[in-house]
MDAnalysis code that builds the backbone (N, CA, C; Angstrom):
import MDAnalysis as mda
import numpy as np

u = mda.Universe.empty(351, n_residues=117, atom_resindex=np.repeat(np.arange(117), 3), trajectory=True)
u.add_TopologyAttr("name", ["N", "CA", "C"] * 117)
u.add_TopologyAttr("resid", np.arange(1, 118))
u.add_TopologyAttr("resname", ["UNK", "UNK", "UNK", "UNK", "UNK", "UNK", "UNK", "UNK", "UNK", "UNK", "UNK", "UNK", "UNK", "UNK", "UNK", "UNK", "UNK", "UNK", "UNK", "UNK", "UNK", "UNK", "UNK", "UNK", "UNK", "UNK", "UNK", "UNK", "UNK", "UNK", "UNK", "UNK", "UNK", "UNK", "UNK", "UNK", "UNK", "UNK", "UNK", "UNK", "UNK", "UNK", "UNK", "UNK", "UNK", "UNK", "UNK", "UNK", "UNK", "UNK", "UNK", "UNK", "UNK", "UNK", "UNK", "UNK", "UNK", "UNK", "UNK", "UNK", "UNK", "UNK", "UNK", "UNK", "UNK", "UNK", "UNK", "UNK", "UNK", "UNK", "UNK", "UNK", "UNK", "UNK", "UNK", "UNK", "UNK", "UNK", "UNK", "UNK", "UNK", "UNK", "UNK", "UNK", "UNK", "UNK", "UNK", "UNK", "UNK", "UNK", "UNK", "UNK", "UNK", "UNK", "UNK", "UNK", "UNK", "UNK", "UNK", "UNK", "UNK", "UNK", "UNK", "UNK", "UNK", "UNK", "UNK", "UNK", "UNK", "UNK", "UNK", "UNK", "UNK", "UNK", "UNK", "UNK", "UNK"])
u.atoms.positions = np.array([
    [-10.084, -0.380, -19.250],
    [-9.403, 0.878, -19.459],
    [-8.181, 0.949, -18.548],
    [-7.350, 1.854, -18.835],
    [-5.923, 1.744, -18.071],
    [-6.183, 3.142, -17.258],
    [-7.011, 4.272, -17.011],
    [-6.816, 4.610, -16.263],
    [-6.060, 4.725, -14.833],
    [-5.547, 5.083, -13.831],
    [-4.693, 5.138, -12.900],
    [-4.530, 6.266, -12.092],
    [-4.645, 6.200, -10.304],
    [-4.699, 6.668, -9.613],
    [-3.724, 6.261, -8.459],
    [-2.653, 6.892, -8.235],
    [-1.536, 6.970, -7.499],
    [-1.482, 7.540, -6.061],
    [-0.950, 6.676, -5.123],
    [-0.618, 7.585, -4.040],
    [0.390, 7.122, -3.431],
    [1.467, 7.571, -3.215],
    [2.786, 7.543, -3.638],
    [3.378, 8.226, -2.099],
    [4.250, 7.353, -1.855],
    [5.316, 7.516, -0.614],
    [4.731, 7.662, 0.404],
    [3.481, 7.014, 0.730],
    [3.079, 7.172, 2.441],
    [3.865, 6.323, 3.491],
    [4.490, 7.339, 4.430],
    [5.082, 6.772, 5.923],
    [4.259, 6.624, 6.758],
    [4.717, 5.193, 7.369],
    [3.914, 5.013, 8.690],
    [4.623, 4.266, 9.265],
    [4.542, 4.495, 10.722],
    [5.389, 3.789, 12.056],
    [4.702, 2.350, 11.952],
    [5.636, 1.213, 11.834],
    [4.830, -0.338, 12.308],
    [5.366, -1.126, 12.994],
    [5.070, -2.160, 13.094],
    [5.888, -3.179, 13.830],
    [6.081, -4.685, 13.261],
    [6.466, -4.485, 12.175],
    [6.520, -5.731, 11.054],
    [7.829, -6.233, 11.153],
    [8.378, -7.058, 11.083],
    [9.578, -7.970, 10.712],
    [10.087, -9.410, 11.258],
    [11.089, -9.711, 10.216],
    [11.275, -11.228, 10.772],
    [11.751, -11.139, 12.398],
    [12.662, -10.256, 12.470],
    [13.436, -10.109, 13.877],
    [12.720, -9.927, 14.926],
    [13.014, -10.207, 16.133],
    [12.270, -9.446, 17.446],
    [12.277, -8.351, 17.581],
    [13.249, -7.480, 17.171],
    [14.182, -6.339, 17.710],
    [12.966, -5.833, 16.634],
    [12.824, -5.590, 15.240],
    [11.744, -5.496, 14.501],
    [10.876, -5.465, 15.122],
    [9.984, -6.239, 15.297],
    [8.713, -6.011, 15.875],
    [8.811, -5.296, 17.461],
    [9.426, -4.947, 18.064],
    [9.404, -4.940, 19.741],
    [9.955, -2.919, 18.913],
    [10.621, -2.773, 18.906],
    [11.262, -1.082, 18.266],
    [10.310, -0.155, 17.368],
    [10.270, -1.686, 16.466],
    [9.226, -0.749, 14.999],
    [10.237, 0.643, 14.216],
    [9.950, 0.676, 13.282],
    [10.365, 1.460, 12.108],
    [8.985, 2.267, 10.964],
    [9.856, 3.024, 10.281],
    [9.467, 3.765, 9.263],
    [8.247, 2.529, 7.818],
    [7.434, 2.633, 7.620],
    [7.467, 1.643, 6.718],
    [6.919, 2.994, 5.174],
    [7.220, 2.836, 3.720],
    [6.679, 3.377, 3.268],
    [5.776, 2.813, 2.197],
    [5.061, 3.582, 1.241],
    [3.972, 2.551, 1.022],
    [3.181, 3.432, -0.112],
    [3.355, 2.485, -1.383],
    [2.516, 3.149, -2.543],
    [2.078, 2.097, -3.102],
    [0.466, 2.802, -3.921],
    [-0.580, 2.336, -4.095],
    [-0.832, 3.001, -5.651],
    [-1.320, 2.026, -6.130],
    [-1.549, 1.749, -7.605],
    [-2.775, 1.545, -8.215],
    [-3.742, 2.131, -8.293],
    [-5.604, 1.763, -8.558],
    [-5.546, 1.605, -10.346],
    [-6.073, 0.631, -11.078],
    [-6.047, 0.976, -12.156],
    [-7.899, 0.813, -12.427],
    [-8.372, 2.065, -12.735],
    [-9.469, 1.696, -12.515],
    [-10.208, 2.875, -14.088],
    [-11.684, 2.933, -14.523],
    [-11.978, 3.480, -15.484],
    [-12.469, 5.304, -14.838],
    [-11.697, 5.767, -15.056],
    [-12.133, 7.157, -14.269],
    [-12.978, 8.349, -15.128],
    [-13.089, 7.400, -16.442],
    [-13.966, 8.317, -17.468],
    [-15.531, 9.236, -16.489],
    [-16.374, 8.448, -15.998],
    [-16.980, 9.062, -15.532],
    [-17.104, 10.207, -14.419],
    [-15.491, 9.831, -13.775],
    [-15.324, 10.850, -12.319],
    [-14.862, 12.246, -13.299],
    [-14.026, 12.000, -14.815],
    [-13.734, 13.180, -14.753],
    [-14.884, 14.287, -15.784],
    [-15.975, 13.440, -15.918],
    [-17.055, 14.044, -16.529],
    [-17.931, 15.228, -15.768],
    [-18.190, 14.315, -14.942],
    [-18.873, 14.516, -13.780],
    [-18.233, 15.564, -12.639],
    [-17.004, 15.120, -11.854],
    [-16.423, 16.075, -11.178],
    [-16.738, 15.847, -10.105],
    [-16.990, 14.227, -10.055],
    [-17.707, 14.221, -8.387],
    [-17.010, 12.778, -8.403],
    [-16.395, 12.886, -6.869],
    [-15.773, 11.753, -5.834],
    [-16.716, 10.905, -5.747],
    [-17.953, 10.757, -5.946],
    [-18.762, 10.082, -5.952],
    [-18.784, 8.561, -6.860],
    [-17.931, 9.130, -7.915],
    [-17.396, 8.487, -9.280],
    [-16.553, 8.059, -9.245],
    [-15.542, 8.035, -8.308],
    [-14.174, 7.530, -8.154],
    [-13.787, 6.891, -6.840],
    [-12.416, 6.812, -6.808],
    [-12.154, 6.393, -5.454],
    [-11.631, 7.680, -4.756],
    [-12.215, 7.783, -3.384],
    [-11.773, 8.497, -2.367],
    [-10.273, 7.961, -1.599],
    [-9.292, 9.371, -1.980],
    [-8.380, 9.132, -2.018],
    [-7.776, 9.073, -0.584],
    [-8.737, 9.264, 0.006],
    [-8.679, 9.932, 1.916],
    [-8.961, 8.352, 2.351],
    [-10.070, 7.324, 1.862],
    [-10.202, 6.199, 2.390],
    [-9.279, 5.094, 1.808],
    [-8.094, 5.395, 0.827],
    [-7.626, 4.270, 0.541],
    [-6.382, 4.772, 1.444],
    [-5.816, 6.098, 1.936],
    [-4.713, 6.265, 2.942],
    [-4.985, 5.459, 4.398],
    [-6.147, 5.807, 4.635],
    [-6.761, 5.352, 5.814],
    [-7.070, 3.511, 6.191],
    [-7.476, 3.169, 4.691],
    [-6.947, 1.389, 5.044],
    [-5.196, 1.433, 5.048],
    [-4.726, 1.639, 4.310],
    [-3.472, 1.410, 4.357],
    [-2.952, 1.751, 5.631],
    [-3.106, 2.816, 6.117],
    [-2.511, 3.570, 7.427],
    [-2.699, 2.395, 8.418],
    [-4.060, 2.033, 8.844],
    [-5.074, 1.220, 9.538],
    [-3.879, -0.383, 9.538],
    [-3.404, -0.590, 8.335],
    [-3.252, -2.146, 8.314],
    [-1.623, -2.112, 8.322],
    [-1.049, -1.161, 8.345],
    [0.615, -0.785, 8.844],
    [0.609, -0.391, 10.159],
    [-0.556, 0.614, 10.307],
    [-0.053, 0.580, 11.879],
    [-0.542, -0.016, 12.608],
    [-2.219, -0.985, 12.663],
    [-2.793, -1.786, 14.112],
    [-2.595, -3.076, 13.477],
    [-1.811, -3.703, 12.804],
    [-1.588, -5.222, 12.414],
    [0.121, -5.246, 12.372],
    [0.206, -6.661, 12.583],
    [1.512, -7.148, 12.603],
    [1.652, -8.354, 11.746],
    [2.679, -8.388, 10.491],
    [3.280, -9.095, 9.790],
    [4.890, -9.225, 9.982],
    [5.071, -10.488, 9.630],
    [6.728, -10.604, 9.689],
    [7.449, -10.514, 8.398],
    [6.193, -10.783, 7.209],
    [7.163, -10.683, 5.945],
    [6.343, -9.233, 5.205],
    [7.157, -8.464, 4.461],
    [6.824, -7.117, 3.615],
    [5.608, -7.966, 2.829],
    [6.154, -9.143, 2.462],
    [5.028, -9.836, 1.546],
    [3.283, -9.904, 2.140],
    [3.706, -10.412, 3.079],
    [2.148, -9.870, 3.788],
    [1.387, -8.801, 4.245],
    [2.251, -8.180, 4.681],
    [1.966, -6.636, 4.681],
    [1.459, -5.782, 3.248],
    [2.126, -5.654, 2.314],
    [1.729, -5.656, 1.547],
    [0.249, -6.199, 0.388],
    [0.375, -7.697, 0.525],
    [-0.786, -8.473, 0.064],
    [-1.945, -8.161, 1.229],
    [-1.979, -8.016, 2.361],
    [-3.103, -7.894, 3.303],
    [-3.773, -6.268, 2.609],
    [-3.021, -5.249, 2.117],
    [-3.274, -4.157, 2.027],
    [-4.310, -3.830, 0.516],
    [-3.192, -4.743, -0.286],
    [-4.047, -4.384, -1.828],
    [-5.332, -5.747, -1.691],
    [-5.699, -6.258, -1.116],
    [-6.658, -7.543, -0.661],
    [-7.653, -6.400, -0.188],
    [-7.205, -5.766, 0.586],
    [-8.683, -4.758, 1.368],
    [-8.919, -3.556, 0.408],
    [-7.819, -3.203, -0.719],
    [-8.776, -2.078, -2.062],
    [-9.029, -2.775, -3.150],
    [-8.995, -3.750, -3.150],
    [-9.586, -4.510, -4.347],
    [-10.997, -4.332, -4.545],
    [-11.551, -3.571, -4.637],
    [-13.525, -3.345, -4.597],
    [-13.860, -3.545, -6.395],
    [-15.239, -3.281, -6.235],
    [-15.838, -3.141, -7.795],
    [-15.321, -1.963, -8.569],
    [-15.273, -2.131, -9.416],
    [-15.003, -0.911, -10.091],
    [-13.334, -0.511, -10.427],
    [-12.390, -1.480, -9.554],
    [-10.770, -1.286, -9.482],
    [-10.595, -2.457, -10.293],
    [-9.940, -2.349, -11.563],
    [-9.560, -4.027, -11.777],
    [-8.572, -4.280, -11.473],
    [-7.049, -2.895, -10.721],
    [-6.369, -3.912, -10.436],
    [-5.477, -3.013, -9.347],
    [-5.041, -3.614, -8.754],
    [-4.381, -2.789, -7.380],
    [-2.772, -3.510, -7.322],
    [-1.782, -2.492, -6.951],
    [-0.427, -2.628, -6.775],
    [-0.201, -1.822, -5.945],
    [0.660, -2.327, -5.084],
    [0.628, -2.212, -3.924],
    [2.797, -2.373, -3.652],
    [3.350, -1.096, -3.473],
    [4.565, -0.739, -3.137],
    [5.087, -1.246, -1.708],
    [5.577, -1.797, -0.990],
    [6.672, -1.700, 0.849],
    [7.594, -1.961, 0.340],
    [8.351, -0.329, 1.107],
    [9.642, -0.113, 1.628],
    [10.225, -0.572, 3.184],
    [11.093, -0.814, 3.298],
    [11.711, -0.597, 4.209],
    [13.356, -0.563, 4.483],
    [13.802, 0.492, 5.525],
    [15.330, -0.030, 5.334],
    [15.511, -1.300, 6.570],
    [16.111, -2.009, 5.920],
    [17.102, -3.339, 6.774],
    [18.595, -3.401, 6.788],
    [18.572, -3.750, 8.038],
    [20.391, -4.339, 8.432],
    [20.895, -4.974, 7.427],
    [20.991, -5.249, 6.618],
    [21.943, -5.446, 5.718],
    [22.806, -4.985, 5.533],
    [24.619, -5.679, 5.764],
    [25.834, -5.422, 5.687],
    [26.196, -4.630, 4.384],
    [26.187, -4.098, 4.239],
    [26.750, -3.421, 2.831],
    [25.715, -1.999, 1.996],
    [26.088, -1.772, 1.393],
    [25.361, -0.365, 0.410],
    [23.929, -0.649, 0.253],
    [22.499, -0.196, 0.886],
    [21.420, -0.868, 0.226],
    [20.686, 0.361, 0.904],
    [19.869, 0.692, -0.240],
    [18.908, 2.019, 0.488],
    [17.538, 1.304, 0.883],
    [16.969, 0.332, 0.476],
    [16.283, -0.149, 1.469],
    [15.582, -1.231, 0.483],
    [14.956, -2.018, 0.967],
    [14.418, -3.248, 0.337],
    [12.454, -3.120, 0.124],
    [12.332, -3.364, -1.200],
    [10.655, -3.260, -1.474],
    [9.944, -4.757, -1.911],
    [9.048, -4.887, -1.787],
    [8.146, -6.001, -2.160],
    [7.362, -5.277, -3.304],
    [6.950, -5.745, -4.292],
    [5.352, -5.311, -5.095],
    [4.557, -6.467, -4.767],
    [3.130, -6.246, -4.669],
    [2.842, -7.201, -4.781],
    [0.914, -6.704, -5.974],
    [0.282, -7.594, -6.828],
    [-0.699, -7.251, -7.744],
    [-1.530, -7.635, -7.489],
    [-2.827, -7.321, -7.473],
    [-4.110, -7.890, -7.468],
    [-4.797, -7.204, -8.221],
    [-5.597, -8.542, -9.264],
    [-6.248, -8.075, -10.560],
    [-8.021, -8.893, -10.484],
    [-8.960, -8.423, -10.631],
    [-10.272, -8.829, -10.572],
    [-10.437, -9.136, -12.176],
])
C-alpha cells in the first residue's frame, strides 16, 4: 500500500562536514522523513498503537544529527533512514539540508537518500 507519513523540516544543531571549520562550529542541519507504510489499520482503530509514533521517529533523527558525526550529508542521512526502517515500513526517505560556502547563488544543498524492505 502507498500509504505515507511525513515529517517535514526538522532543525537541528550538528557537527557534520567535510571541512574542519564544519565540524569544530557546527550548523543548522534540516531534515525530512518519508514512512511509506499501510496505515489502514491505525486509521480504523484510532490508536498509535497501529502506527508509527511520530514523537519516536523525531527523536532518532534528533539523536543521530545531534550525538554523531558524519562528514558526508550522504551518511548522515543513510545512518538515519537505516535506524526507521522497522517491520511494518516498507520504505523510508530520508531529506538533508544544509547551507554551504559555495561561491555563487545557492540556497542550500540536499541529499535524498531510500530505503525499501
Amino acid at each position: 500500500m502507498g500509504d505515507k507519513i511525513f515529517l517535514k523540516n526538522m532543525m537541528f544543531y550538528g557537527f557534520h562536514g567535510v571541512y574542519e571549520h564544519e565540524r569544530e562550529l557546527g550548523q543548522r542541519f534540516y531534515v525530512d522523513v518519508e514512512l511509506t507504510m499501510d496505515v489502514t489499520k491505525a486509521a480504523q482503530t484510532d490508536d498509535v498503537r497501529d502506527t508509527i509514533d511520530y514523537l519516536n521517529v523525531y527523536e532518532h533523527t534528533k539523536a543521530v544529527v545531534e550525538n554523531k558525526k558524519f562528514n558526508l550529508l550522504e551518511a548522515l542521512a543513510g545512518h538515519i533512514a537505516d535506524g526507521l526502517l522497522s517491520p511494518g515500513i516498507s520504505q523510508v526517505v530520508v531529506r538533508v539540508r544544509k547551507h554551504v560556502p559555495i561561491p555563487g547563488q545557492i540556497d542550500f544543498v540536499q541529499v535524498e537518500v531510500a530505503r525499501r524492505q
